[in-house]
C-alpha positions in Angstrom: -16.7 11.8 -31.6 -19.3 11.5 -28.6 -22.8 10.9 -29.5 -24.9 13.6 -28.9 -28.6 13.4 -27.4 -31.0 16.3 -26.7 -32.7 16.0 -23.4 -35.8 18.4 -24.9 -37.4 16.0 -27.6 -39.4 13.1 -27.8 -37.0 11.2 -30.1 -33.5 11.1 -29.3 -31.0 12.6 -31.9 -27.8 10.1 -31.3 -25.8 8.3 -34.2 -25.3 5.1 -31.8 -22.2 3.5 -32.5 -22.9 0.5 -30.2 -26.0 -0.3 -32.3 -23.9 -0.9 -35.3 -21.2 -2.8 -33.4 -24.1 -5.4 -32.4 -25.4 -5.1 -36.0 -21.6 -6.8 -36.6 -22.1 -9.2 -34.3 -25.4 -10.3 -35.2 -24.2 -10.8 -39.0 -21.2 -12.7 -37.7 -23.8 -14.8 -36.2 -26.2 -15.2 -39.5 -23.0 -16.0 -41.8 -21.7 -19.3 -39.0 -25.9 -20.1 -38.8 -25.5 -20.7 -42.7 -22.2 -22.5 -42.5 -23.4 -24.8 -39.4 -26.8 -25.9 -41.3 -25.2 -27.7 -43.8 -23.4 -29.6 -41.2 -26.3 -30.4 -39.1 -28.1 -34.0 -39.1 -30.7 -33.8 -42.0 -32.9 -35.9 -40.0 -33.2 -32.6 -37.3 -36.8 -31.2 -37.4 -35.8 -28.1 -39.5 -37.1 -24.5 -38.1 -37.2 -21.0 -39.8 -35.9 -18.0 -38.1 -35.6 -14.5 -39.6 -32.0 -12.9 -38.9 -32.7 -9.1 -37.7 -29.4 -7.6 -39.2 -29.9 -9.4 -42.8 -33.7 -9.9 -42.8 -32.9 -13.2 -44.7 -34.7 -16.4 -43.6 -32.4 -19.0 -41.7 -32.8 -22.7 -41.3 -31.3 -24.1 -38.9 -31.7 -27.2 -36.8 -33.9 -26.1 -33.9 -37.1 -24.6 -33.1 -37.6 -21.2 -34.7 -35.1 -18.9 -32.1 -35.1 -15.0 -32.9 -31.7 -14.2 -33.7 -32.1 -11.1 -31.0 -32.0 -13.8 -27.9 -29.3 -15.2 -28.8 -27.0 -13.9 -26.0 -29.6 -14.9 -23.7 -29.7 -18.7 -24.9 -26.6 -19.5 -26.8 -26.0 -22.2 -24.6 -28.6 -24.0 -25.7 -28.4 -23.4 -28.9 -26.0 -26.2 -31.5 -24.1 -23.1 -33.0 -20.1 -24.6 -32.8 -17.6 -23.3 -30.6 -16.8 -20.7 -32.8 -19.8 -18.9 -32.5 -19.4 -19.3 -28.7 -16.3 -17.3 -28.3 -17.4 -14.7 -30.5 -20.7 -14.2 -28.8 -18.8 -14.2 -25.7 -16.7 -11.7 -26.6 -19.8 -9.6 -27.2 -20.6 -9.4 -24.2 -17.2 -7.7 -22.9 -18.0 -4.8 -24.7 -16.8 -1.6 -23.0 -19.6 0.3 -21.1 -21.3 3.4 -22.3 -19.8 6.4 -20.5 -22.7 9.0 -20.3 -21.2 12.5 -20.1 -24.3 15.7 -19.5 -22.6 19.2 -19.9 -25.7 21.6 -18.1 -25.6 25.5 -18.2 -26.9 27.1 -15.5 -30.4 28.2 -15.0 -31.4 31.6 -16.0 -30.0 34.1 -13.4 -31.4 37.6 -12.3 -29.9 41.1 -13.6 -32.2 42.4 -10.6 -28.9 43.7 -8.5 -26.4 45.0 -10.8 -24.2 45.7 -8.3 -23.3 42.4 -7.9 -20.1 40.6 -9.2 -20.8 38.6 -11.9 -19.9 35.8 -10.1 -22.5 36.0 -7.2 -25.6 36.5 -9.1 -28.7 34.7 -8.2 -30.9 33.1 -10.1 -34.3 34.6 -11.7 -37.8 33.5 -11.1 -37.6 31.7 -14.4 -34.4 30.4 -13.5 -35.7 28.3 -10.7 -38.6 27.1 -12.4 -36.4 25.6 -15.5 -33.7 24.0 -13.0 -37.1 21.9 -11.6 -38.0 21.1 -15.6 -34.4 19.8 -16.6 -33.8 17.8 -13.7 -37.1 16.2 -13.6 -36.4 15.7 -17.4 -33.1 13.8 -16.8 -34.6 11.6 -14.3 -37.8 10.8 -16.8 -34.8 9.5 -19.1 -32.5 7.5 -16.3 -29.5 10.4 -16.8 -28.7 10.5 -13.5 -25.3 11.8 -12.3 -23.0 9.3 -10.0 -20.1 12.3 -10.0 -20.9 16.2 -10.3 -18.6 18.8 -11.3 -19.7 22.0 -10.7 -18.6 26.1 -11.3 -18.7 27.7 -7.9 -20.7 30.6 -9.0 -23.8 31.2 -7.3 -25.8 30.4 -10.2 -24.3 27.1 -10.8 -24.6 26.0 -7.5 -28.5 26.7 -6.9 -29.0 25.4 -10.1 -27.9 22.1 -8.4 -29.2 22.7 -5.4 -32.9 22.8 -6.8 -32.0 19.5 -8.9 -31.1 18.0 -5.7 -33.9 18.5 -3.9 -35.9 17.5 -6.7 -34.8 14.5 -7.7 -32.9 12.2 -5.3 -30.7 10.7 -7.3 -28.7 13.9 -7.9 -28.6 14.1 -4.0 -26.9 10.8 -3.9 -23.9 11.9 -6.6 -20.7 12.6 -5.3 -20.1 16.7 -5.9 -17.2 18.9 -6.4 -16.8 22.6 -6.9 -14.2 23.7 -9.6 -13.7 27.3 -9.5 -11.9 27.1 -12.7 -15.2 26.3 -14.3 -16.1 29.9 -14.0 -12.9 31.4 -15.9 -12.4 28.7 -18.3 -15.8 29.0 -19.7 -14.7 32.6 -21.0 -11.7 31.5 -22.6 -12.0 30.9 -26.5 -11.4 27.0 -27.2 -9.8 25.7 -24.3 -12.8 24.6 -22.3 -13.3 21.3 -24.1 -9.5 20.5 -22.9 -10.4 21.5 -19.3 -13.6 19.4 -18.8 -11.6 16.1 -20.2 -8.9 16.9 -17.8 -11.0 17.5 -14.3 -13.3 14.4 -15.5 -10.2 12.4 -16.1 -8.7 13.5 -12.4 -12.2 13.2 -10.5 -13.7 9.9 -11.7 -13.0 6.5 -11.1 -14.0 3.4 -13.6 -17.2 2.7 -11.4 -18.6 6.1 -12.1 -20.9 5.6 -15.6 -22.3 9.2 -15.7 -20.7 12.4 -15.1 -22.1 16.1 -15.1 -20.5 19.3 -15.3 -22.4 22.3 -14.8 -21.5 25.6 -16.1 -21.3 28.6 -18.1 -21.2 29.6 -22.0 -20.0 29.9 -24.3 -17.0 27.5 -23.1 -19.9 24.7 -22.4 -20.8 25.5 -26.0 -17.6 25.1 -27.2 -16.7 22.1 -25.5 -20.1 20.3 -26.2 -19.5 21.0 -30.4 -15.7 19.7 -30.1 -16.4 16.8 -28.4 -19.5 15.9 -30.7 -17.9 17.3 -34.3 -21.2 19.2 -34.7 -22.4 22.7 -33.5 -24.7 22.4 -30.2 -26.1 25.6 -29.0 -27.0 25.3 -25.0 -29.3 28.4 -23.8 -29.7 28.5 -20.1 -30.5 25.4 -18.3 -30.3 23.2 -21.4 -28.0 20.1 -21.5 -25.9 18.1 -24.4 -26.2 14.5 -23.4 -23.1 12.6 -25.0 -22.5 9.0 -24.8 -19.1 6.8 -25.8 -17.5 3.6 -25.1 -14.7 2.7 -23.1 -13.5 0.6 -20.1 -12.8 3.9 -18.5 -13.1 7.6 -18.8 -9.8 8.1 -20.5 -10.8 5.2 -22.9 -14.1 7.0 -23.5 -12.4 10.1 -25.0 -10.0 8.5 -27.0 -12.6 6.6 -29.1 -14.5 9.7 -29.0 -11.7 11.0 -31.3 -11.2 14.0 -28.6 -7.6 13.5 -27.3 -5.6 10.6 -26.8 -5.0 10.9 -22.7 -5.8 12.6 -19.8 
């Protein structure tokens, strides 16, 4: 499943799979560190390092070397070709693909004349759509691609976020009508968003929004995440997986095996 992140606390609540995938790594390294030192000239001025993923001391034939710079100076470092390659490989990891579902600011009840779809938003709705988007820049979740409903309410929603934050103004923006309708439709939103995401990105683009209504938003936030995520107005679900690409990313999510 994605990772899920709340953009409205101090401490992020994520299970981060690519922690424990360098957690691997780092054990891999500990276990060839062991094997290497008894191979290593016992005349070599002997240093003590402490491995971060095993918190066991390891001597090794070098200066002390915290195990967390490794990447940075495994070349000069006597750790075997082995090593090498493995470290290496680390280092093609697939990229996070950060994916922020938003609902709409809060919108006014002020006309009621109005279609559903052409309602404004409130006083408070405006002053929240400032908050969130000053919040997601404050945390470096900034949109390359924006898929948006084409109700009014969605679309000043981004318009404030735009003109608050530049970044937002830079992303590349479409309007999906079906946005509006899907969102009412029991279960089938989740399906939706992985499909438009799938047609309108491009392996370059690391963060995707889609702005839009509940409860499909909701829905597709807690199936993507395996755990129930309630979104009131203006709030976003942050999710995060791996993958090469965006179809990659929701197949190791676990949601769906193609586009």
């Amino acid at each position: 499943m994605f990772n899920f992140m709340s953009p409205f606390s101090d401490q992020a609540i994520i299970f981060n799979f690519t922690s424990i995938q360098r957690k691997t790594i780092w054990q891999i390294a500990a276990q060839r560190f062991q094997i290497l030192k008894s191979e290593m000239n016992a005349s070599a001025t002997v240093g003590v390092g402490t491995c971060l993923s095993t918190s066991k001391p390891l001597s090794i034939g070098l200066t002390p070397v915290p195990i967390c710079l490794l990447r940075r100076r495994r070349r000069c470092l006597m750790i075997g070709a082995e090593t090498e390659v493995e470290l290496a490989a680390s280092e093609a990891q697939p990229a996070s693909r950060r994916l922020i579902l938003l609902r709409h600011a809060k919108s006014s009840w002020q006309h009621p004349s109005l279609r559903d779809h052409d309602r404004p938003l409130s006083k408070t709705g405006r002053v929240d759509a400032v908050t969130v988007s000053r919040k997601l820049q404050r945390m470096g979740w900034i949109p390359q691609l924006i898929l948006c409903s084409d109700a009014l309410r969605t679309r000043e929603t981004l318009n404030i976020m735009q003109e608050e934050a530049r970044g937002f103004l830079e992303a590349e923006v479409h309007f999906i009508s079906s946005y509006y309708s899907i969102a009412a439709m029991d279960g089938q939103t989740a399906e939706h968003l992985q499909r438009t995401i799938c047609h309108y990105s491009r392996d370059e683009l690391f963060t995707i929004m889609c702005m839009g209504h509940n409860r499909g938003w909701e829905e597709a936030a807690s199936m993507f995440t395996g755990a129930s995520v309630e979104l009131k107005t203006c709030n976003a679900a942050l999710l995060e997986a791996p993958g090469k690409s965006w179809e990659e990313a929701f197949a190791v999510a676990g949601y769906g095996s193609s586009c």
